[in-house]
VEXLUMMAR-125091 format. One record per residue (C-alpha): residue number from 1; residue in three letters; chain; x, y, z. Coordinates in steps of 0.001 Angstrom, whole numbers, plus 524288, in hexadecimal, padded with zeros to 5 digits. Example, Ala and Ser with C-alpha at 12.3 -4.5 7.8 and 13.67 -1.06 7.14 Angstrom:
! VEXLUMMAR-125091
> torke,sero,voti,east,north,up
> 1,ALA,A,8300C,7EE6C,81E78;
> 2,SER,A,83566,7FBDC,81BE4;
***
This chain:
! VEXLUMMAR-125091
> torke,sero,voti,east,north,up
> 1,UNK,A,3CF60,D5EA8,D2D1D;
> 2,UNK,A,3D0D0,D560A,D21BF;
> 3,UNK,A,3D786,D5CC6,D16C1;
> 4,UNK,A,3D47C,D566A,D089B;
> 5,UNK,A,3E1B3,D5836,D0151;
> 6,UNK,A,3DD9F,D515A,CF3D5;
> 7,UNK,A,3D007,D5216,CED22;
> 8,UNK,A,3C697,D46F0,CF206;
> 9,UNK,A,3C6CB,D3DF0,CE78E;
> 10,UNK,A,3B9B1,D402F,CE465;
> 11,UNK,A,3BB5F,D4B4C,CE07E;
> 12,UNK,A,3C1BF,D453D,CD4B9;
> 13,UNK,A,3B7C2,D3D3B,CD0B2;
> 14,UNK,A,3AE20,D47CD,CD3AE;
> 15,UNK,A,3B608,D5219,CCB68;
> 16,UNK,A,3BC80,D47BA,CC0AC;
> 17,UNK,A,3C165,D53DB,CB7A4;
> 18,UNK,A,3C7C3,D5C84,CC267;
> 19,UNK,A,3D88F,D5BBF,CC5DF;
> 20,UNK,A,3DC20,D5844,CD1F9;
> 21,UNK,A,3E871,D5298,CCE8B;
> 22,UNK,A,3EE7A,D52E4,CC2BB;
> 23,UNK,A,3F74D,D4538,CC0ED;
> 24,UNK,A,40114,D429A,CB42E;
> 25,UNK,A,410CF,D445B,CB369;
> 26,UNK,A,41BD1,D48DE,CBD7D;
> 27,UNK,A,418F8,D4F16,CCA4A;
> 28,UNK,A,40E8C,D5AFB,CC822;
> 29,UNK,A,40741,D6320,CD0AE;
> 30,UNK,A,3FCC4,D6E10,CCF4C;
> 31,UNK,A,3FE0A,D7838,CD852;
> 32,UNK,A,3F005,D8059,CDAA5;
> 33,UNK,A,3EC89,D8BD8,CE337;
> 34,UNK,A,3DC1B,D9123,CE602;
> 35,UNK,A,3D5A9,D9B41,CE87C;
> 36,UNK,A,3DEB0,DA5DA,CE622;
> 37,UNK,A,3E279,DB014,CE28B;
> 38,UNK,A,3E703,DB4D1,CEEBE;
> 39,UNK,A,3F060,DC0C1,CEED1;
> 40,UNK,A,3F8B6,DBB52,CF957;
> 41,UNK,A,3F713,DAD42,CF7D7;
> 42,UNK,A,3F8AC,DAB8A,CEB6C;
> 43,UNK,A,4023E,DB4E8,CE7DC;
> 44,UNK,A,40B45,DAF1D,CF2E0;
> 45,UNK,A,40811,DA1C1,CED27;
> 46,UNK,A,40BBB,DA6B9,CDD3D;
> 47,UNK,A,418AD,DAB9B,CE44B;
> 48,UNK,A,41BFF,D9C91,CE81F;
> 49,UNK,A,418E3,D9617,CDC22;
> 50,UNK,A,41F2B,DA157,CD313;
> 51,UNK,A,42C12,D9EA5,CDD31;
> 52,UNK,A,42C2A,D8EA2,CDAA5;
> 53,UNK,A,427C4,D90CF,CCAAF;
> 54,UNK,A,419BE,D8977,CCDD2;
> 55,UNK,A,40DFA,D8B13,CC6D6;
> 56,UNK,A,4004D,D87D0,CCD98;
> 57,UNK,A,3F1CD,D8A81,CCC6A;
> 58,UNK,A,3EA33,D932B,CD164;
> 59,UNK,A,3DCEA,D924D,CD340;
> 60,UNK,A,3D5CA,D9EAE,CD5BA;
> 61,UNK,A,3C95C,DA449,CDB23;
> 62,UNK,A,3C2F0,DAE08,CCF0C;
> 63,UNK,A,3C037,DB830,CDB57;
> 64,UNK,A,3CED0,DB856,CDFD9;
> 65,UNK,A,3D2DE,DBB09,CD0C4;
> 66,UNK,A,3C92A,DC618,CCF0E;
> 67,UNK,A,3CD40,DCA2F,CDBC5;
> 68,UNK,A,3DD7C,DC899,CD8A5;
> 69,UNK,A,3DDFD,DC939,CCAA9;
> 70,UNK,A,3EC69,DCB3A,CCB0C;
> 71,UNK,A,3F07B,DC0BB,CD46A;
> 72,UNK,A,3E779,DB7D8,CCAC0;
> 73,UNK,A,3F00B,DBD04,CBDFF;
> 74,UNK,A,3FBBA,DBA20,CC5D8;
> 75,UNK,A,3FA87,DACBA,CC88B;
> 76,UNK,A,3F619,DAB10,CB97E;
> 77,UNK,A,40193,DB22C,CB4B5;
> 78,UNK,A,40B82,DAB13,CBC3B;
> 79,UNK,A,409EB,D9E9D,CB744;
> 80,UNK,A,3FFB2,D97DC,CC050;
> 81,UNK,A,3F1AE,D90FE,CBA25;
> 82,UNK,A,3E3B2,D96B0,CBF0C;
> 83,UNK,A,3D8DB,D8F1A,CC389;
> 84,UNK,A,3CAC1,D943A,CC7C5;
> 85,UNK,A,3C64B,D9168,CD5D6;
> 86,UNK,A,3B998,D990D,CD409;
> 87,UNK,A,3B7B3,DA7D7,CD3F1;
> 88,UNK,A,3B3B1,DA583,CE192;
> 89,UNK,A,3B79A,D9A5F,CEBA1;
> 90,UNK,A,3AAD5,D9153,CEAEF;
> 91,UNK,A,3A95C,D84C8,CF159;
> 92,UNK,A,3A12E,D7C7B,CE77E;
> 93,UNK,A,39C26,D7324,CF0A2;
> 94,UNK,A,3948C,D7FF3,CF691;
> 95,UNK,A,3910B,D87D2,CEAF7;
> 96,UNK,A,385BE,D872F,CE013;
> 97,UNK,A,38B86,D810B,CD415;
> 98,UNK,A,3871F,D8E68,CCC5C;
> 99,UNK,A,38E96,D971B,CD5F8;
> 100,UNK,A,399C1,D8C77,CD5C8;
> 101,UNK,A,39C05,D8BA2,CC920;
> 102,UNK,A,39A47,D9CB0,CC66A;
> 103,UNK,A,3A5D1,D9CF3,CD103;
> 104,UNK,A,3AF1E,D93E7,CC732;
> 105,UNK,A,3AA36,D99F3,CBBD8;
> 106,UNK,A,3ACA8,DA89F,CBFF4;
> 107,UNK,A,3B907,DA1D7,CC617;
> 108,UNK,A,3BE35,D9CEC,CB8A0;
> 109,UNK,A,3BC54,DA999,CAF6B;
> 110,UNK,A,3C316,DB21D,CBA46;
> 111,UNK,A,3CFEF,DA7FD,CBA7E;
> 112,UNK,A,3CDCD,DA2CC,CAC2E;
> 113,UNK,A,3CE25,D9642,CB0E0;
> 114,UNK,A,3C95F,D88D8,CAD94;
> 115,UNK,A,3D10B,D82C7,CB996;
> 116,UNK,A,3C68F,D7FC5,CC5EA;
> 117,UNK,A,3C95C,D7D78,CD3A5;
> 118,UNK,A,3BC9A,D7C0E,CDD0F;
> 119,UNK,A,3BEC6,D83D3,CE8D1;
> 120,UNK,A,3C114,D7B9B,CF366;
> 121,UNK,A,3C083,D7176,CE8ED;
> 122,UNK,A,3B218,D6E90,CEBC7;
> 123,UNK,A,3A970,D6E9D,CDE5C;
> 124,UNK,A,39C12,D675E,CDC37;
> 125,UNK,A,39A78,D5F63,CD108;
> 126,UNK,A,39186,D686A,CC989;
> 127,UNK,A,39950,D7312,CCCB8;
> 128,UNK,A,3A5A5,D69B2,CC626;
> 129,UNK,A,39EAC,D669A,CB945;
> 130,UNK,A,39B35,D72FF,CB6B8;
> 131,UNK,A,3A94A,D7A27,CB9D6;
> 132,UNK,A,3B051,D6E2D,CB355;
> 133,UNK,A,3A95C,D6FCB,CA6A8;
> 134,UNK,A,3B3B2,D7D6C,CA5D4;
> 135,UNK,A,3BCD6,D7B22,CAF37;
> 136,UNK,A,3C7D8,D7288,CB44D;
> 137,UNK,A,3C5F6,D6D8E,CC35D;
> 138,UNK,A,3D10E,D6E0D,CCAA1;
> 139,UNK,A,3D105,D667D,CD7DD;
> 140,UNK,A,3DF3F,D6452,CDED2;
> 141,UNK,A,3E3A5,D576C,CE3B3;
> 142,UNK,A,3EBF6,D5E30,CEEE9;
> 143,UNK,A,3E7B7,D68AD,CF717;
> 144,UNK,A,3EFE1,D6BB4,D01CA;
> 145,UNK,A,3E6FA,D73C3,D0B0A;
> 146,UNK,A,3EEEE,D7F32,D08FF;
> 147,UNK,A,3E292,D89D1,D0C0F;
> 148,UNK,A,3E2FC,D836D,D19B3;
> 149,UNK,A,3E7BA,D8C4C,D24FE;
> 150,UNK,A,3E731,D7FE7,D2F90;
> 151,UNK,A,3F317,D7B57,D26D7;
> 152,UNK,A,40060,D80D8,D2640;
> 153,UNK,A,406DC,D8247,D1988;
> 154,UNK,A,40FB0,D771F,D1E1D;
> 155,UNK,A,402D2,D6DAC,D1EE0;
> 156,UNK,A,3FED4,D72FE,D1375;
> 157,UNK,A,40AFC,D70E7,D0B06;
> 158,UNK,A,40C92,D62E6,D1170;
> 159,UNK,A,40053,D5E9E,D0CB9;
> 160,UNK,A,40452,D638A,CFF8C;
> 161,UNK,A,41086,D5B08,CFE45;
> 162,UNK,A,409B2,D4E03,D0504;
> 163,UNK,A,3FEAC,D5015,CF9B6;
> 164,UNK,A,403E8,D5461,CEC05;
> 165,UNK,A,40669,D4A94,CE2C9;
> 166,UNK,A,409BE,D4AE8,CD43A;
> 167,UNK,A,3FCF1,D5112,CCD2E;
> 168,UNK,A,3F7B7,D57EA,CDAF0;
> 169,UNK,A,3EF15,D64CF,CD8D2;
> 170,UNK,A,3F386,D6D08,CE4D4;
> 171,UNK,A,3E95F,D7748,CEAF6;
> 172,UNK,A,3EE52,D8202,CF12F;
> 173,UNK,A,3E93B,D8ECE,CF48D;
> 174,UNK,A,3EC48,D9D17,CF17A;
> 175,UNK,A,3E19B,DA331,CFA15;
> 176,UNK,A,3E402,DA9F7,D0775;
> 177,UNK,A,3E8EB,DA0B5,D11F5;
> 178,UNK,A,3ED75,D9654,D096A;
> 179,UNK,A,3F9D2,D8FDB,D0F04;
> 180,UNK,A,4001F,D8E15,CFF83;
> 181,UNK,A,40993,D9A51,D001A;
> 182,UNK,A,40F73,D94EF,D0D28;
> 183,UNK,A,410AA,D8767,D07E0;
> 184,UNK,A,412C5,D882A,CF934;
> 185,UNK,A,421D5,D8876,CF91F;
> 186,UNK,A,423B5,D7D7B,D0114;
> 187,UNK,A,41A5A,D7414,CF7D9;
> 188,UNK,A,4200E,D7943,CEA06;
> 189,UNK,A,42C5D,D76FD,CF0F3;
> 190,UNK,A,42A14,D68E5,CF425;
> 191,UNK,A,4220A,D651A,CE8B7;
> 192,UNK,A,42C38,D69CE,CDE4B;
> 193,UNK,A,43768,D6406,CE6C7;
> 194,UNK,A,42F2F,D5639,CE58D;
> 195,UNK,A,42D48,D5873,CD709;
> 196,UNK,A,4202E,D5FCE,CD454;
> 197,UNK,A,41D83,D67EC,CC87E;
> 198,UNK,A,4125F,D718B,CC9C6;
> 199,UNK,A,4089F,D73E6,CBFE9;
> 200,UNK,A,3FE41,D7D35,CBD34;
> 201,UNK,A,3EF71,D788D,CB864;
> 202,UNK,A,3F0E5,D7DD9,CAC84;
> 203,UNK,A,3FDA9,D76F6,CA8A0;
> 204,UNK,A,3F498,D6855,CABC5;
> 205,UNK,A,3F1F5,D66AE,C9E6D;
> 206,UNK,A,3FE87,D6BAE,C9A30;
> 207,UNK,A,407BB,D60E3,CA145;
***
């Protein structure tokens, strides 16, 4: 199976206004989780990054918030940015535009959210210009394969440390299944020993 670790670079052409990596000073990374909430997943994953003092992203599903309003206000209150991944989990290359778009809409008033992620990252291009006219598209420029159960968390974490680079968006996943919690110390470990800040999406314009 051929895994695709960074974006095609179409896609960047295609989408010229979306972040897939954010470049400027020092050695920065953004750290992202989808389709959460998840009560076990994520809360184990909250429990890592509150023990190493890291901040990420989460992007989350509108039906998982309305469904774990709690787990939602406690990733909000401790620190971390929201993103909307859709109030349902919608692969754009399959659905009407109409229904699409209702999906990220619905998704975005139930997170209060102008942050985007496609699910699966797969979005048309009238789908895009409409969404973009409101919100920002966020792509990643390393995605690690975490939600993969053919990989161990050791695969999973050495593809993470063969890919980042200064700037790297990081996908990872807080949904059940997702090899993150088993993983996660070991790559904040090693980034931060090789000299990685983390950053959250809303502190881009702030830095």
């Amino acid at each position: 199976m051929i895994r695709i670790i960074r974006q095609p670079l179409p896609a960047r052409f295609l989408y010229p206004d979306a972040l897939f990596r954010i470049p400027g000073p020092g050695k920065r990374l953004w750290l992202t989780f989808d389709d959460g909430p998840d009560p076990e997943t994520t809360t184990e994953i909250l429990g890592i990054l509150e023990k190493w003092n890291i901040r990420a992203t989460f992007f989350c599903t509108g039906e998982r918030v309305s469904k774990y309003p709690w787990l939602f206000a406690r990733i909000a209150s401790s620190g971390h940015s929201i993103g909307n991944h859709g109030y349902i989990h919608t692969d754009g290359r399959t659905t009407p535009v109409r229904k699409y778009c209702a999906s990220v809409f619905r998704g975005r008033e139930v997170t209060c959210s102008n942050l985007f992620r496609p699910p699966y990252g797969r979005i048309r291009m009238r789908q895009y210009k409409i969404i973009e006219r409101s919100s920002r598209m966020i792509f990643w420029d390393v995605m690690p394969y975490d939600f993969d159960q053919r990989l161990t968390p050791e695969k999973v974490l050495s593809i993470l440390k063969r890919n980042i680079r200064p700037g790297s968006i990081i996908v990872l996943h807080d949904n059940q299944g997702s090899r993150a919690p088993q993983m996660l110390d070991g790559f904040l470990d090693y980034a931060l020993n090789a000299g990685y800040e983390f950053l959250t999406m809303n502190e881009i314009f702030t830095h």
